[in-house]
C-alpha positions in Angstrom: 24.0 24.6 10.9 23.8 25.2 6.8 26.0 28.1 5.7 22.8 29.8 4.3 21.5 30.1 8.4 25.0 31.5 9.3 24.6 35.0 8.1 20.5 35.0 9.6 19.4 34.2 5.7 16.8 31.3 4.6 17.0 30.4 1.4 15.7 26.9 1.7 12.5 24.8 3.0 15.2 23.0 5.1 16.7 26.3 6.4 13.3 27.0 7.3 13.1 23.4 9.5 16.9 23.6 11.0 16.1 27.3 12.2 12.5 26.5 13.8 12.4 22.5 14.3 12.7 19.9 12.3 10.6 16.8 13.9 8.1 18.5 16.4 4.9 17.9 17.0 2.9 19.0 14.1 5.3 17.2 12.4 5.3 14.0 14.4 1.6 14.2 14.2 1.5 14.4 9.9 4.3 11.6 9.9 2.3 9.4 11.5 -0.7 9.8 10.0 0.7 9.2 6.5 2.8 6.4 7.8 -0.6 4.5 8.9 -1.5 3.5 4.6 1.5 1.4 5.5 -0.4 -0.8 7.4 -3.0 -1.6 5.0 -0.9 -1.4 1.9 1.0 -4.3 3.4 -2.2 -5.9 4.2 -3.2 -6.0 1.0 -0.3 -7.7 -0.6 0.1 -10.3 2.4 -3.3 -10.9 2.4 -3.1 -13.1 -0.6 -0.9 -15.2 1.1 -4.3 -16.8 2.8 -7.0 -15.5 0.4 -5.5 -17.8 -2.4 -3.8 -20.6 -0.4 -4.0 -23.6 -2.2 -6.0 -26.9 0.3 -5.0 -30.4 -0.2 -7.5 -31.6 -2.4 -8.5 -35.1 -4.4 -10.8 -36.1 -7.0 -14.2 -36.3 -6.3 -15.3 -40.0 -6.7 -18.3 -40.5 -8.7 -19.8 -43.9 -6.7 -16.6 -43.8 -4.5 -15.8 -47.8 -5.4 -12.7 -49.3 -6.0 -12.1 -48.4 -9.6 -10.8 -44.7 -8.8 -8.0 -45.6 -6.2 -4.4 -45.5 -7.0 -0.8 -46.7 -5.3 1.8 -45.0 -4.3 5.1 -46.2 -4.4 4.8 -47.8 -1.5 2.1 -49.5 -2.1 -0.1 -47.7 -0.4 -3.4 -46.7 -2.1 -4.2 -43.3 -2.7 -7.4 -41.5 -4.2 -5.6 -39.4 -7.2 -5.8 -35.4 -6.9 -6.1 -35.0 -10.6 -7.2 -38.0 -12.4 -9.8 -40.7 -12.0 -9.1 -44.1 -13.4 -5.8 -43.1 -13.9 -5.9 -40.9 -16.8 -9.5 -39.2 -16.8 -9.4 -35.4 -15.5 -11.5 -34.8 -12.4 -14.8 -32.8 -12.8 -15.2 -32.0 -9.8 -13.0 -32.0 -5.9 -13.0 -32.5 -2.6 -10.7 -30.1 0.1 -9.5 -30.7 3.1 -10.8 -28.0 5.3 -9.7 -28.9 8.2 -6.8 -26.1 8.9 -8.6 -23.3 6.1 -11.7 -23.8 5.4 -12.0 -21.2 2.3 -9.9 -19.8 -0.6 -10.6 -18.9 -4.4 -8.5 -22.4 -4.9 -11.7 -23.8 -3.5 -14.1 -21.3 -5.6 -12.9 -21.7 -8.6 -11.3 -25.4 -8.5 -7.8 -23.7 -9.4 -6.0 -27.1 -9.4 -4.6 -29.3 -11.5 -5.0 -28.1 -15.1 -5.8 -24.5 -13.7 -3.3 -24.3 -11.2 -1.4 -22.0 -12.9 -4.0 -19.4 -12.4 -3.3 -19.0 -9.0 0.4 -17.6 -10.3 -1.0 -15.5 -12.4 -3.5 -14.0 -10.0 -0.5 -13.6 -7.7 2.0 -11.9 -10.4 -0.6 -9.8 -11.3 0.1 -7.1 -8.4 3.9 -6.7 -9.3 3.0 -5.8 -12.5 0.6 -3.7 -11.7 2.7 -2.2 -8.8 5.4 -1.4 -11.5 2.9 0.5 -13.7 1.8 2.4 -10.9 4.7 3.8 -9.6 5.5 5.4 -12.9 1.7 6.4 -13.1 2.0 7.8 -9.8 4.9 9.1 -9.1 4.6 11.8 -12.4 1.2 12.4 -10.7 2.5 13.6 -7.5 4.6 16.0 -8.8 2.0 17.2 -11.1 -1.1 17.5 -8.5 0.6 17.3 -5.2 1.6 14.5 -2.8 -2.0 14.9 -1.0 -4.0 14.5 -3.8 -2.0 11.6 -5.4 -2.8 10.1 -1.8 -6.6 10.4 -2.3 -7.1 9.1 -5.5 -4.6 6.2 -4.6 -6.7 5.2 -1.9 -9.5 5.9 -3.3 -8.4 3.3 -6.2 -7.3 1.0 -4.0 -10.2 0.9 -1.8 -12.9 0.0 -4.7 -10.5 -2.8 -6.6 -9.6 -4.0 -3.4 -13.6 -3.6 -2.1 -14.7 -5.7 -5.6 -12.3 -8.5 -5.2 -14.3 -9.5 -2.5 -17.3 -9.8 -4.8 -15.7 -11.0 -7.8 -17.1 -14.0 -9.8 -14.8 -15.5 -11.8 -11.0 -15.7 -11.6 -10.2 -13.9 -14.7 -12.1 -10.8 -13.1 -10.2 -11.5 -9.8 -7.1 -11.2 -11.3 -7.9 -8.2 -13.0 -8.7 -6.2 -9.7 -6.2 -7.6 -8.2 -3.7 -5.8 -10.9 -5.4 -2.7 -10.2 -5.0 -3.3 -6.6 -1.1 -3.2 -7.3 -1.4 -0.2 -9.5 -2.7 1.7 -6.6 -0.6 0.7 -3.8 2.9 2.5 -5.1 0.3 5.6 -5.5 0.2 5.2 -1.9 3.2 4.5 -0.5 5.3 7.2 -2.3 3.2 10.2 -2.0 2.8 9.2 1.9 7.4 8.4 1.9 7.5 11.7 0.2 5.1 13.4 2.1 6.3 12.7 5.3 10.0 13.4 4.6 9.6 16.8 3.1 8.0 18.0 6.5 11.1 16.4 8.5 14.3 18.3 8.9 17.4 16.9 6.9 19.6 15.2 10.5 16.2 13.2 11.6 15.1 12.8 7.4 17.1 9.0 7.9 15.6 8.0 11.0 12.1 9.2 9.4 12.5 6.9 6.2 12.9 4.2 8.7 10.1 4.0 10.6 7.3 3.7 8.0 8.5 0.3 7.3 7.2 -0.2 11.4 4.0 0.1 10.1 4.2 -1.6 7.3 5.6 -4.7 9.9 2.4 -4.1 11.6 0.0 -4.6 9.0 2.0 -7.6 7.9 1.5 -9.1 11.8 -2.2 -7.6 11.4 -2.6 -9.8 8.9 -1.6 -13.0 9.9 -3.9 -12.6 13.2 -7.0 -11.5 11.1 -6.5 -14.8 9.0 -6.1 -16.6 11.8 -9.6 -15.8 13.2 -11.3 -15.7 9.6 -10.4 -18.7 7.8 -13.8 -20.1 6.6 -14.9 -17.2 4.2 -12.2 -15.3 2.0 -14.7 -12.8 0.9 -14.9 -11.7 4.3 -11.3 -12.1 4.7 -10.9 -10.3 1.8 -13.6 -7.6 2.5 -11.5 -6.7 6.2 -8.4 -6.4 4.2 -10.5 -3.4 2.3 -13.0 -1.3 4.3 -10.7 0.4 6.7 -9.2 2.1 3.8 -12.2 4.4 3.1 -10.9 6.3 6.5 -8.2 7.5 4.6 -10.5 9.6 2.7 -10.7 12.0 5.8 -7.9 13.0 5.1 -8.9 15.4 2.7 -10.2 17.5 6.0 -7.6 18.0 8.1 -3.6 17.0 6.8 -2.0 19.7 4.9 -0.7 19.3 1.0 3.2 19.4 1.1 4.5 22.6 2.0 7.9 22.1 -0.3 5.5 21.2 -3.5 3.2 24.1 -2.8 6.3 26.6 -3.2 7.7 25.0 -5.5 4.1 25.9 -7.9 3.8 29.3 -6.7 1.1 28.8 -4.1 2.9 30.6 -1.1 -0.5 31.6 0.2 -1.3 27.9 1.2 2.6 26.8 1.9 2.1 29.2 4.3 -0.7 28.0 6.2 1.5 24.4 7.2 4.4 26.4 7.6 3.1 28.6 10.4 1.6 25.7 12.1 5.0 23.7 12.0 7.0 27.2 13.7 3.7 27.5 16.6 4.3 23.9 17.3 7.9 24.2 18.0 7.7 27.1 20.1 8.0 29.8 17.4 4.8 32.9 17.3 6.7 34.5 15.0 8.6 33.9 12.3 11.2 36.6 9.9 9.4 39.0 8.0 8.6 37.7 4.2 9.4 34.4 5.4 7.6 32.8 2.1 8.5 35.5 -0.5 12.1 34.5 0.5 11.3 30.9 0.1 9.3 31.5 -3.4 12.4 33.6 -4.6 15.1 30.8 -3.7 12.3 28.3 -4.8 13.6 26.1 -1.8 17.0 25.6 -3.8 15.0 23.4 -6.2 14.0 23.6 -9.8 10.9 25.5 -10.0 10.4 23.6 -13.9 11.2 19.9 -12.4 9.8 19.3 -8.6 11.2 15.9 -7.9 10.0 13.0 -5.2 13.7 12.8 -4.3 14.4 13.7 -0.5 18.2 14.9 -0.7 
């Protein structure tokens, strides 16, 4: 027990969960719900894996005669990928689509010359992942982890929603960018969210068990592809509609307790707080229970709220 609980005093938000409970039910209930983005973050980024898979492909042959085959080094003849007549560059292509019958390499011929598209398209998420986390993460201490959330998803869900209607692979690329701006939104205001409602001894075990989901969306994803190879904007359309359920959210999860003290809005903090305490067991909680929480401002700086879960 902290030396602050020792003499009956709470002077922290983690005082408050050592003394009344620090994983129960309420709180097992908001951890998972925030953990379950993980699912379709994880989706989203290993989704491209089969979106953009590249199919063996050759030249289209114009009167498919004689004149457009070439040997291998074994002597074998081939039909070129790239070239007809040795040195012309294909118009057009045929795929093999035996094993995947669909991808934006097939929609927008990224071979050959224009295979380095599909790298591009694929970088494009990183950087934008690495933008949004610096976008994001200033916005969750500004608006609150809940609301970071919500406009994360609801980001995510219309670049992610587009992509399934975009016509051209510059503008596929570009959504897909946005699509990795939004995910960090995501993932840290749920990490943070979830870990400031979980006491400090089960805080490690917590941090470890979003990635569970996140393995489950990454499984997910590979048996969805499986079943839906012939039509990537389908595939790709899956990969986004169940995120507009994340929008309920908004109804019924709580905005971080430790953030709302933090600001001054003890009214609200203490809404979540007396839910936590009836949910372990607790009707009634020490007098001025808040006002000695907004006094101590949780033992954090009242001028810098961080994301950081000590």
């Amino acid at each position: 027990m902290s030396d602050s609980l020792q003499g009956g005093s709470i002077q922290t938000f983690d005082d408050v969960l050592i003394k009344y409970g620090e994983f129960g039910n309420y709180q097992k209930f908001i951890y998972i719900l925030y953990s379950c983005p993980y699912i379709f973050t994880s989706m989203q980024l290993m989704g491209w894996t089969f979106v953009g898979v590249e199919l063996p492909h050759r030249c289209l042959e114009p009167h498919e005669n004689i004149s457009t085959v070439l040997y291998n080094s074994s002597g074998l003849e081939e039909v070129s990928s790239c070239f007809i007549n040795g040195n012309e560059t294909c118009s057009e292509y045929v795929y093999d689509t035996q094993m995947i019958g669909d991808s934006v390499v097939k929609e927008w011929d990224l071979v050959c010359e224009d295979k380095e598209k599909i790298a591009r398209i694929g970088s494009s998420p990183m950087i934008g992942y690495l933008l949004g986390g610096i976008i994001f993460g200033t916005l969750s201490d500004k608006i609150g982890r809940k609301f970071t959330f919500l406009l994360s998803v609801t980001l995510l869900f219309i670049s992610s929603g587009a992509c399934a209607f975009a016509h051209s692979a510059f503008v596929f690329m570009i959504l897909r960018f946005i699509v990795g701006i939004a995910i960090p939104g995501i993932e840290t205001s749920c990490f943070v969210m979830g870990l400031e409602l979980v006491g400090p001894s089960k805080r490690t075990l917590a941090g470890l068990l979003c990635w569970f989901f996140e393995s489950m969306g990454l499984l997910t994803t590979v048996f969805i592809s499986y079943n839906i190879h012939d039509n990537w904007r389908l595939l790709q359309g899956i990969f986004a509609s169940p995120l507009i359920l994340f929008l309920l959210y908004y109804f019924f999860t709580p905005e971080s307790p430790r953030w709302l003290v933090s600001r001054g809005r003890t009214k609200e903090a203490e809404k979540t707080i007396h839910k936590i305490l009836k949910s372990n067991g607790f009707d009634k909680p020490e007098e001025n229970l808040i006002e000695l929480l907004e006094k101590n401002n949780m033992g954090e700086s009242q001028k810098n709220p961080s994301l950081h879960i000590p």
